[in-house]
Structures are given as structure tokens and as C-alpha cells.
DODOMI-812879 format. One record per residue (C-alpha): x, y, z; residue in one letter. Coordinates in steps of 0.25 Angstrom, whole numbers, padded with zeros to 4 digits, always signed. Layout:
N
XYZA/...
//
This chain:
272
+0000+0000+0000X/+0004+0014-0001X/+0009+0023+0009X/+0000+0032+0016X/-0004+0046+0013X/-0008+0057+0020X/-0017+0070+0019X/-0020+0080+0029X/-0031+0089+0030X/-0035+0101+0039X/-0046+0099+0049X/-0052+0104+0063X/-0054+0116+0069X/-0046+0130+0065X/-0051+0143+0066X/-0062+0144+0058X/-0068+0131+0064X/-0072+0134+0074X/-0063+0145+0077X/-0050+0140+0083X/-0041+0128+0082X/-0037+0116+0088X/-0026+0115+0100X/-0013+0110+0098X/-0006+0110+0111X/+0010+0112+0113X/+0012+0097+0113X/+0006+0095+0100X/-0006+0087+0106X/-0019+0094+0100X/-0035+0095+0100X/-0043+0091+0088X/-0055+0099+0085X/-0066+0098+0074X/-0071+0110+0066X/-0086+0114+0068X/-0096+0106+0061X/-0101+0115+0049X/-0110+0107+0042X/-0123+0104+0044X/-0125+0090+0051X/-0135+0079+0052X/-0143+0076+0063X/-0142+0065+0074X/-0146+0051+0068X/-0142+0055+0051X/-0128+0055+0052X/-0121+0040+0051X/-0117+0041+0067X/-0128+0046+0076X/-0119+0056+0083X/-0121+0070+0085X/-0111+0082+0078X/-0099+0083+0090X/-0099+0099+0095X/-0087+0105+0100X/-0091+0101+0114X/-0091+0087+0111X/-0077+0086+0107X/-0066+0082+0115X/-0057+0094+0116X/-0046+0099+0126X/-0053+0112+0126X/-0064+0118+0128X/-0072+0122+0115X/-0078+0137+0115X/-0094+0136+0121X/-0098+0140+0109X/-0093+0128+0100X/-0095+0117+0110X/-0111+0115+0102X/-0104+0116+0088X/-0103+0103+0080X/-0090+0099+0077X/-0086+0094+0064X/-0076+0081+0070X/-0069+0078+0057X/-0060+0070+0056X/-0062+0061+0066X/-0055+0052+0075X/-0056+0040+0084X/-0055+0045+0098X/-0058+0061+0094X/-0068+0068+0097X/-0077+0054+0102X/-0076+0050+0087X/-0070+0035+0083X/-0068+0035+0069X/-0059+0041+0059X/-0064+0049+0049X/-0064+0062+0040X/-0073+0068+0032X/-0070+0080+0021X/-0080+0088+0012X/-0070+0097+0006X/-0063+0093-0007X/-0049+0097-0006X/-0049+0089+0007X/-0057+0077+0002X/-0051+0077-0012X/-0036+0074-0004X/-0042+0065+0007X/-0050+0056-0005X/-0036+0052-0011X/-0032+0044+0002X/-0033+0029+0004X/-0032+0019+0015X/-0020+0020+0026X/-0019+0035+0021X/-0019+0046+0032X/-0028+0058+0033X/-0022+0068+0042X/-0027+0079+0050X/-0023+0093+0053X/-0028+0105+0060X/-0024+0118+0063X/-0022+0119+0080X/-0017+0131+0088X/-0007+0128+0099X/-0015+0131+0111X/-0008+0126+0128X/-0011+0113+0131X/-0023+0118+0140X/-0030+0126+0132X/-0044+0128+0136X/-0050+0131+0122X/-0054+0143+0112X/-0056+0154+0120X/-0046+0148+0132X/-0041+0162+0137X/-0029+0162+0148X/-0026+0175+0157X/-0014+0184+0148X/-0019+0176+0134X/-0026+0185+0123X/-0035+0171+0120X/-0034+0157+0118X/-0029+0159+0103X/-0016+0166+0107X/-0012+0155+0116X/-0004+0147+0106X/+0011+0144+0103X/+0015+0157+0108X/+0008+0158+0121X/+0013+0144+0124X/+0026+0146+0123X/+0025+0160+0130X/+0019+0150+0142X/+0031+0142+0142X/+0022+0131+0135X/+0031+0121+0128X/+0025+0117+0113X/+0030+0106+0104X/+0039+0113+0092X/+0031+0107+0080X/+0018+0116+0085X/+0015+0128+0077X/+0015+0142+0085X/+0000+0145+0087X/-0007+0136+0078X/-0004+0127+0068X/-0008+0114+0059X/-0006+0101+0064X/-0010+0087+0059X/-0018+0080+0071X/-0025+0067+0066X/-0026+0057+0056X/-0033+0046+0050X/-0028+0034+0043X/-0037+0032+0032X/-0047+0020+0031X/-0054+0025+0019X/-0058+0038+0011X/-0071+0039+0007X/-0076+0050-0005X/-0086+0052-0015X/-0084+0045-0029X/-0085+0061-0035X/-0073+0069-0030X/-0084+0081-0025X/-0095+0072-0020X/-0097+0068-0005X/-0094+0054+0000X/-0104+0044+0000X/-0111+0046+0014X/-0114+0032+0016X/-0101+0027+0012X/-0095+0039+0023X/-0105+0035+0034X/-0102+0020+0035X/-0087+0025+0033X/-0084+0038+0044X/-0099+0037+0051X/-0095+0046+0060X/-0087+0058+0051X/-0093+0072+0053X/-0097+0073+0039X/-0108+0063+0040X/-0115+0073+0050X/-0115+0085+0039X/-0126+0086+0032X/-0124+0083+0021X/-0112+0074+0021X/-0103+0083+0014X/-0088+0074+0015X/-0081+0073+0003X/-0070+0063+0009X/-0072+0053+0021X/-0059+0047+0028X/-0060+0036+0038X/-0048+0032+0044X/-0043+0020+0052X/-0050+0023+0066X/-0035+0016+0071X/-0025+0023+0063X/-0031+0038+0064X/-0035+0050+0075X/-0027+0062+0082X/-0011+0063+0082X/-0008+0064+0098X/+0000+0076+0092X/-0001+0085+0081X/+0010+0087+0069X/+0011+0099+0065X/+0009+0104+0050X/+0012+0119+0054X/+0028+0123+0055X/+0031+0126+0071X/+0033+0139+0070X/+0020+0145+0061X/+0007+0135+0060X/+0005+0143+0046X/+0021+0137+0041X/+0018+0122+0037X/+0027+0112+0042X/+0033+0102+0035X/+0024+0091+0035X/+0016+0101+0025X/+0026+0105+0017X/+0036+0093+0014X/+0025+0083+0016X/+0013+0088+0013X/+0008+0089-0002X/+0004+0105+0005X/+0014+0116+0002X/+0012+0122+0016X/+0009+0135+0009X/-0004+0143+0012X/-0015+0138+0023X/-0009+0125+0021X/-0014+0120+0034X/-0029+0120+0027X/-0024+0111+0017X/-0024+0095+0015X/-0010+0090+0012X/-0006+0077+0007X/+0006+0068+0010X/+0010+0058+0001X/+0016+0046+0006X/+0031+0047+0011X/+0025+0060+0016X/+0014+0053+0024X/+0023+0043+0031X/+0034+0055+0035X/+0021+0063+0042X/+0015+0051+0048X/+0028+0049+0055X/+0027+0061+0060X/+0015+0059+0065X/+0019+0049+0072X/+0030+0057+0078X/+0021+0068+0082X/
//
């Protein structure tokens, strides 16, 4: 068989969605956190699992979500066994520059996640976490840290930065037999009962990705995409790996890595 590829995409929360992101704290260790639910969703009893759209509040987070997001659904994709209360691994896409790339990959492939975090203390309290002296929570990053004789790993980008986090050892790829359709719903309920998409109304995903429940889920650390001393300057697992240039917002883009390229970042990984 051929050696294993690999393709990373950008998912969770940022700023935009819903307003701030992710904690990566100084030992690289992390906290993964969905983007809102922005669809429209069945209700209870129509979707394959008879399970209600997860809030905010029914995460499990090492910090406390603002009041006013603990009611908001939460879009939990992907997903992984022992996350959030989910057990399978799976990832859905309606976008077509994403599902186009994530289409091409076949069995014992790797689907890799990245997000954007912010280095935030290891105690953080959560968005709006406000200490006496601090101009606000978003100003507590590299530099506060280090003012506070806080030690932080090397790799870690300043304030914020990307980070690959998870990944999923595919199973199988699912998508529609014309490149801008929608995968077959059936075929993606009796595969990823439980992925998101099957709650949106309608089912909108143009790739599904199931992976190998045993072979897939959250890094116990993060490896860094972002160069140690600017999130915005990839490092070079972008630009000598990656089939990205590590030019422009390329920490909204997918990237590819070919075999030989695949193996050298899963090692790394490992390492991680």
C-alpha cells in the first residue's frame, strides 16, 4: 500500500466565531472549542441520533463561557471519542475548496486539524477574565506572561497563533457522485450518525470523513504551525512541508502533505 497523506484544514473558534479564541496555555497543552451553530437544525427525533444541538454550556471547557453563550448551540465538528461526550470520529465539510482537497484522501490517510489559540495562563478564568493592574483578558498573552515570570515552552507564538491540535485517521470518505452536490444522506447517516451536519436543516455537507475511533482524537499537545516569534510568520512545517506558500492569511487555508512530507510531521507529532 502506499504511504499515508495528509491535509490539514482550519476549524473552531476564532474571533468572528464567537468572538474569541481558543486557550493554549504556556506548556502547549490546549482547549478545544467548537464555533456556534449557524444553521438551521432539525428538531429532536428527525436527525439520525435522538440527541439535542450541544450549547456552550454543555461543553467540557477549563473555563467559563460568557453567560450570554452558554444557551448557543454549538457546532461540534469535528468530533472526537472522549470530547465534548462524543465517541465517534468524524468531520463533516459543505465548503468546496475544503471538500474538494478532503475528497482526494483514502484509507489510513490523515485529516489534520488546526486552529487558531491565544496563549492565555494556565488558570485562566475565561473571556472576560479580568485581574486587578490587566487592561482585560485579551491583553493577557505571551507578554503578560512573561512579565509575570510565567515560564512558556519556545515553540508558542507571542500572543496568538496556529496550532494543529487533532486528527483522524481515515476510515473512509464519503461524497456526492457530482463534485457540487451533497453527499448522500443516508449513506452519511448510517456512516457518522452523530456529525453535526446531519442536524442542519437541510444537510448541507459536501465531504463526510470517518475515521478510526482508535487511531484518532486531540494531540495531549499542540504543534505549532505559527514561527515562535510572530503567529502571523509560518513556521516550517508550512513552508517546506506543506504544499502552502506560508504567504497571506495562510492560516485560513488547507494544506497538503504529500507522503515523505506526511511521515516527517507525523514524527513530529509524536515528538510534540
Amino acid at each position: 500500500m502506499p504511504d499515508p497523506r495528509a491535509l490539514a484544514v482550519n476549524v473552531a473558534a476564532n474571533t468572528n466565531e464567537p468572538g474569541f479564541r481558543g486557550p493554549v496555555y504556556p506548556d502547549g497543552s490546549f482547549a478545544y472549542v467548537p464555533i456556534p451553530e449557524s444553521a438551521a437544525t432539525l428538531p429532536r427525533g428527525r436527525a439520525p441520533v435522538d440527541e439535542p444541538v450541544p450549547t456552550y454550556g454543555d461543553l467540557d471547557l477549563p473555563f467559563a463561557v460568557p453567560e450570554a453563550l452558554r444557551e448557543v448551540p454549538v457546532h461540534a465538528d469535528p468530533e472526537f471519542p472522549g470530547v465534548h461526550g462524543r465517541e465517534r470520529a468524524t468531520y463533516g465539510d459543505p465548503h468546496g475548496v475544503k471538500a474538494g482537497r478532503i475528497a482526494t484522501l483514502e484509507p489510513g490517510d490523515r485529516l489534520l486539524f488546526y486552529a487558531t489559540l491565544s496563549l492565555r495562563p494556565r488558570d485562566w478564568a475565561g473571556p472576560g477574565d479580568e485581574r486587578p493592574g490587566d487592561a482585560g483578558a485579551d491583553d493577557r498573552g505571551g507578554a503578560w506572561l512573561r512579565e509575570h515570570g510565567v515560564a512558556v515552552d519556545d515553540d508558542l507564538a507571542p500572543d496568538w497563533g496556529a496550532y494543529l491540535f487533532a486528527g483522524i485517521r481515515i476510515e473512509r470518505v464519503l461524497s456526492p457522485a457530482e463534485g457540487d452536490g451533497v453527499v448522500d444522506r443516508a449513506a452519511a447517516a448510517a456512516a457518522a450518525p452523530t456529525n453535526a451536519h446531519l442536524k442542519r436543516d437541510p444537510f448541507d455537507a459536501r465531504v463526510v470523513a470517518v475515521g478510526d475511533p482508535d487511531a484518532s482524537g486531540r494531540f495531549d499537545r499542540v504543534v505549532p504551525l505559527s514561527a515562535p516569534d510572530a503567529g502571523v510568520e509560518a513556521n516550517p512545517i508550512v513552508t517546506d512541508l506543506s504544499s502552502d506558500s506560508g504567504k497571506g492569511p495562510w492560516w485560513r487555508r488547507p494544506m497538503g502533505f504529500d507522503e515523505a512530507a506526511t511521515a516527517e510531521l507525523l514524527a513530529q507529532i509524536d515528538r510534540a
